[in-house]
N, C-alpha and C positions, 0 to 999 in steps of 0.2 A: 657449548653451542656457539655456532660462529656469527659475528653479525654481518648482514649483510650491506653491501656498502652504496645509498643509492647516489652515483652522479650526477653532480650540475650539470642539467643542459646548456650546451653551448648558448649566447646570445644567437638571435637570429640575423642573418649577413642580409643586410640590405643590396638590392640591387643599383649597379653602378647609377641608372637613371633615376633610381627613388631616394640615391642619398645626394639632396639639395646640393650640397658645400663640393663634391662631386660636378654635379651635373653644373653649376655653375661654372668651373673651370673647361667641361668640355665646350659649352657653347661660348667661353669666351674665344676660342679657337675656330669656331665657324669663319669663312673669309667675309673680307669686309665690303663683298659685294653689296647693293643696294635688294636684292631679294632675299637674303639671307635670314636675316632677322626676323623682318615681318612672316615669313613663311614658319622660318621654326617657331612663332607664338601662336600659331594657328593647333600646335600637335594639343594642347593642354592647357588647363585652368595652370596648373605650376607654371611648365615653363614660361607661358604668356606674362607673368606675375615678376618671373625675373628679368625676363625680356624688358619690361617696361617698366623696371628698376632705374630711378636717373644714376643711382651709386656703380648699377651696371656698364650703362652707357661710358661712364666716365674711366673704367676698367678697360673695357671695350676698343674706345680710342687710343688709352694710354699703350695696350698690346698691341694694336696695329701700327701704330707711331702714323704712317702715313696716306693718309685716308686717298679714295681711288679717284679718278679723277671722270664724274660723270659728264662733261660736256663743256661749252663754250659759248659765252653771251658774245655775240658777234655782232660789231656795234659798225652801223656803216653811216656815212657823213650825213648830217641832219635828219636821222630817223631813232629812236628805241633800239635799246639793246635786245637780240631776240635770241634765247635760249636755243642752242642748236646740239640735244643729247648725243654722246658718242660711244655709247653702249648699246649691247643689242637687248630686245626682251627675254628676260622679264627686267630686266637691270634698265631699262629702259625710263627716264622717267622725266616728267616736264620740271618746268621751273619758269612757271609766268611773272611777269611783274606784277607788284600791287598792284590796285586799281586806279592810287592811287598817286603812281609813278608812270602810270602806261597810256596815260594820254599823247597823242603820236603829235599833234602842236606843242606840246612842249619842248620836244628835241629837236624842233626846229626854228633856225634864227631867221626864217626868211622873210615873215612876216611882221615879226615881234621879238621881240630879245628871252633869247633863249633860257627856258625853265630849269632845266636840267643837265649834266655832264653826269660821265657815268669814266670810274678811275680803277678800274679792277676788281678784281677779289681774293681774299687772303683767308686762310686759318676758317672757313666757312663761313666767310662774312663778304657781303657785294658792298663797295663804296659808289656812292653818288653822290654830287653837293645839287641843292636849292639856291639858283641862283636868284630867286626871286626874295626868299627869305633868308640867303646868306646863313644857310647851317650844311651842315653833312648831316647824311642819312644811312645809317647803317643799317644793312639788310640779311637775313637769313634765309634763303631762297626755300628751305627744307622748310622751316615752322611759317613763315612768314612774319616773322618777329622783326618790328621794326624801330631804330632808337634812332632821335637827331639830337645833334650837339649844333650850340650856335655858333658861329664867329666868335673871336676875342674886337672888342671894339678896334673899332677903325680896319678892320679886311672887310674886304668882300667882292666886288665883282665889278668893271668898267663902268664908272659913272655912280657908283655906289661905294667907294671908297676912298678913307681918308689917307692913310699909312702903307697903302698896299695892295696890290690887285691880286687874287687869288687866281693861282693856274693850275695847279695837281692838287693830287694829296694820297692818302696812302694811311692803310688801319694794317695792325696786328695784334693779334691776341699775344699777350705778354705771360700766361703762365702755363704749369703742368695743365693737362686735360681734368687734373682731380679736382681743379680750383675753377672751374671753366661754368658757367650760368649762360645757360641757355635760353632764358627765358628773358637775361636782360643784356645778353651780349657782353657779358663783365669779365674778366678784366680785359681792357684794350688800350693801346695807344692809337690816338690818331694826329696826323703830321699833318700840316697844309704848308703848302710850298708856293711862295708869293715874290711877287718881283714888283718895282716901282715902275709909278708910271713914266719913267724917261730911260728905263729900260737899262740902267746903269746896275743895277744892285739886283742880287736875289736872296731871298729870306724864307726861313722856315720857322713854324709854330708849333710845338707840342703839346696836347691833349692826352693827358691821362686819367683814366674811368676812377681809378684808385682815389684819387686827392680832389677830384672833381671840378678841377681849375687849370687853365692854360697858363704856359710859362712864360720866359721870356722868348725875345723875337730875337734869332739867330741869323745874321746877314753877314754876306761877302761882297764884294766889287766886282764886281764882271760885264762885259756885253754879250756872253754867250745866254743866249734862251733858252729854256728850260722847254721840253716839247708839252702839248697842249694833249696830245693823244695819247705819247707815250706812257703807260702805267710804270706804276716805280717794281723796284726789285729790289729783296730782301735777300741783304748778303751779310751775314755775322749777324754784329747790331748796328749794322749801317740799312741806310733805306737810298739808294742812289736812282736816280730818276738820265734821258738821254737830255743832253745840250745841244744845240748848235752844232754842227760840224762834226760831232760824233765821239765830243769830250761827256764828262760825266759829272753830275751834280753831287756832292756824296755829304749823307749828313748822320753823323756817331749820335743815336739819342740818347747813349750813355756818358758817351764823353763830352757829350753837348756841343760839336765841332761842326763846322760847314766846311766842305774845301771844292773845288774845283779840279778834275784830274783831267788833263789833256790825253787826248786821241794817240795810240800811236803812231810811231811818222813813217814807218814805213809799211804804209798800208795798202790795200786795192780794194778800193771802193767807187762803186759807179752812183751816181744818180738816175733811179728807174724809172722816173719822170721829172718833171721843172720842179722843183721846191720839192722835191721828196728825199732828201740826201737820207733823212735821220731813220727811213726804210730799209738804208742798207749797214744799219747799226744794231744791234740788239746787245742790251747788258746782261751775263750770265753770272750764273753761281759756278765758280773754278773747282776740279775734280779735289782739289785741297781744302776746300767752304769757303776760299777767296775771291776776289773777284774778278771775272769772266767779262771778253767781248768777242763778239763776230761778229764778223766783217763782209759783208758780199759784196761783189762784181759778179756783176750779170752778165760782163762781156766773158767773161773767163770762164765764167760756169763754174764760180770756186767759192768757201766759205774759209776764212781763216779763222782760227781760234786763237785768240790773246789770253796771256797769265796774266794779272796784277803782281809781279815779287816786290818784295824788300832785300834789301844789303844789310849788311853789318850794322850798320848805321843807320838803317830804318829812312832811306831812301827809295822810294819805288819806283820801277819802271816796266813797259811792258814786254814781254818775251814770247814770242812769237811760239805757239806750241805745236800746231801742226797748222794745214792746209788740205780741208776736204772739197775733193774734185767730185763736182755733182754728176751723177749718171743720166744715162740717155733720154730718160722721163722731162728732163727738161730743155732739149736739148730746142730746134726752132730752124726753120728752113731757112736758107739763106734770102735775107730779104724785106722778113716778117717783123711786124712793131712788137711780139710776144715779148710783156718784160717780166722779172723776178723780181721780188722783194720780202720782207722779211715782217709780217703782220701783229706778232704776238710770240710771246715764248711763256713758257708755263716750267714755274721757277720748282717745284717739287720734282719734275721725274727730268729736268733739265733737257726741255724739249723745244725745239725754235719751230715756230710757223713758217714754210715757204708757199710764196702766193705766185700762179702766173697769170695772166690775164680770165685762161677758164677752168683753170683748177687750183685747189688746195693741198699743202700735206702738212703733215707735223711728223717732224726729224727728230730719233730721240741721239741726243749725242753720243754716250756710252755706246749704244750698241750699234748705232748705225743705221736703225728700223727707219722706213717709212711708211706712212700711215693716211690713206688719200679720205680728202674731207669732201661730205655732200654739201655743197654750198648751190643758196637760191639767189641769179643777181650776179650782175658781173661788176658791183660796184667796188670802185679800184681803191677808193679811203677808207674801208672797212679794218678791223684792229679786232682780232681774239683777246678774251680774255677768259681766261682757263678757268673752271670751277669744281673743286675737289670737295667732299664731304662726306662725313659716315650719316647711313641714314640706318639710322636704329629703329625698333617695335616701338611703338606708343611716339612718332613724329609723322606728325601729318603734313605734308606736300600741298603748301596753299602760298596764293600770293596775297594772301593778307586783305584785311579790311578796310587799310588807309589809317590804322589808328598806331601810333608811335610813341612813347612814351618823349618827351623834350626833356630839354638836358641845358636851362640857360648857365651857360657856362658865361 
């Protein structure tokens, strides 16, 4: 008699969306639009669960590398920076100040000495120092997460300082996205860049989250000034900030170096008002990760693009790369005061701002794109300053409660 032979049922094949370790990998591939996430956590109790996985999030950024850039704190002379999105809906989204940054007497010196300065934003973090209490305020405009660090004794602020008058400064997040705390802004470097009061010397101070202590104080000899509005630009591991005349401040916080690099000489640059030379300067990151300047003349209607190279011998100078001749959009009857200048540049998609008395655009270099901004106000000192971040499921969109975690450094 024969036996009969009963076979194993196959296992059963889960489907693509039921197998977790699966569906995780497709949504990490979702784009890193600002609706994305929160919509795909609405399909399901699962996905909503990996959605708002922080181990997610941190996947998430590391596969985008470069998060999108949803708008522009647009900061005009003695007023608050005010969020100006440049997405459309549903990617659409606000970014108010705390409440307790967004007192509009603060950011003005007209009556009283001013509260507040406000120096960019980097890696998903807004810089602003407290002039009153002589700290930086690090801001998260997504969570509302807010951290201050103090002064190192003796900086601070005109008439508040022993060693040094504080003028810029400038934060970066220093590690992979895997290492990255969202909830205490950790790790970060932040730089304040100070000059004496006789205007002879500038000085920079590094602040690191990691060691939790300020270093030594890094100075040069110079009479070029450091600009007051200009935000710094992160090229390699240098943090260079605009001088005077349209040289450049440049400071290694690895190699722990300050140097001063002069303009170069054979340039065309207009002044597009009295005292506005350093408008027609913008420091860029070079198609190589080196470092970039343009150059505008408004009479010419031209934008030149500088290299930073080295020689053999690790002397640098700069090399003229091309010469972009602006088109007809800016062009101005014969006659008319219409001037051009150069407001902001947003160091990730290596874009300049061009401003003319009643319009906006942002240029991206690479391609050549322009891109016309709604702007409210014809006021002529205003300064972009770019704002890029992944907004992930489970972060909420608040300007916070005023409450900061301090940081006496």
């Amino acid at each position: 008699m024969s036996r009969r032979r009963h076979s194993t049922p196959a296992p059963a094949t889960l489907a693509p969306l039921d197998d977790e370790d699966l569906l995780r990998e497709i949504l990490l591939r979702l784009p890193p639009s600002p609706s994305s996430l929160p919509r795909a956590s609405l399909v399901c109790k699962l996905w909503r669960g990996i959605l708002s996985d922080p181990g997610f999030g941190r996947r998430f950024r590391k596969h985008h590398r470069i998060p999108p850039l949803l708008g522009c704190f647009v900061k005009d002379l003695g007023m608050a920076p005010v969020f100006s999105p440049l997405l459309d809906p549903p990617d659409r989204i606000p970014a108010p100040l705390p409440e307790n940054l967004a007192d509009p007497s603060s950011w003005s010196s007209t009556h009283r000495r001013l509260s507040f300065s406000f120096h960019g934003c980097r890696h998903g973090i807004a810089l602003l120092l407290d002039h009153r209490r002589n700290e930086a305020v690090l801001w998260d405009p997504l969570t509302g997460v807010q951290r201050r660090v103090c002064f190192p004794p003796g900086l601070g602020f005109a008439g508040g300082a022993q060693s040094g008058i504080v003028w810029n400064a400038a934060v970066l997040r220093t590690a992979s996205a895997d290492d990255h705390d969202d909830c205490r802004l950790t790790p970060f470097k932040l730089v304040l860049a100070c000059r004496d009061d006789k205007f002879t010397k500038e000085f920079v101070c590094l602040y690191e989250s990691n060691t939790g202590v300020w270093g030594d104080v890094i100075s040069i000899t110079t009479t070029d000034r450091i600009g007051l509005k200009s935000p710094s630009v992160l090229v390699g591991n240098t943090l260079c900030w605009l001088v005077s005349g349209g040289g450049i401040l440049e400071f290694d916080f690895e190699r722990q170096t300050l140097v001063v690099i002069d303009e170069p000489t054979d340039l065309h640059a207009t002044d597009p008002y009295p005292g506005m030379i350093h408008r027609s300067f913008q420091i860029l990151r070079g198609e190589d990760g080196g470092l970039g300047l343009a150059v505008l003349s408004d009479s010419e209607q031209s934008i030149q693009l500088w290299a930073r190279k080295s020689d053999s011998d690790g002397v640098g100078s700069w090399v003229l790369r091309k010469t972009v001749q602006l088109d007809e959009r800016f062009s101005r009857p014969e006659g008319t005061q219409k001037r051009l200048w150069m407001p902001g540049y947003d160091e990730d998609t290596n874009a300049i701002f061009l401003s003319l008395d009643s319009d906006d655009f942002m240029l991206q270099l690479e391609s050549m794109q322009f891109t016309c901004l709604h702007r409210n106000g014809l006021e002529i000192f205003r300064t972009y300053h770019p704002y890029a971040g992944f907004y992930t499921a489970g972060r909420g969109i608040a300007g916070g409660d005023g409450g900061a975690e301090n940081v006496n450094a």
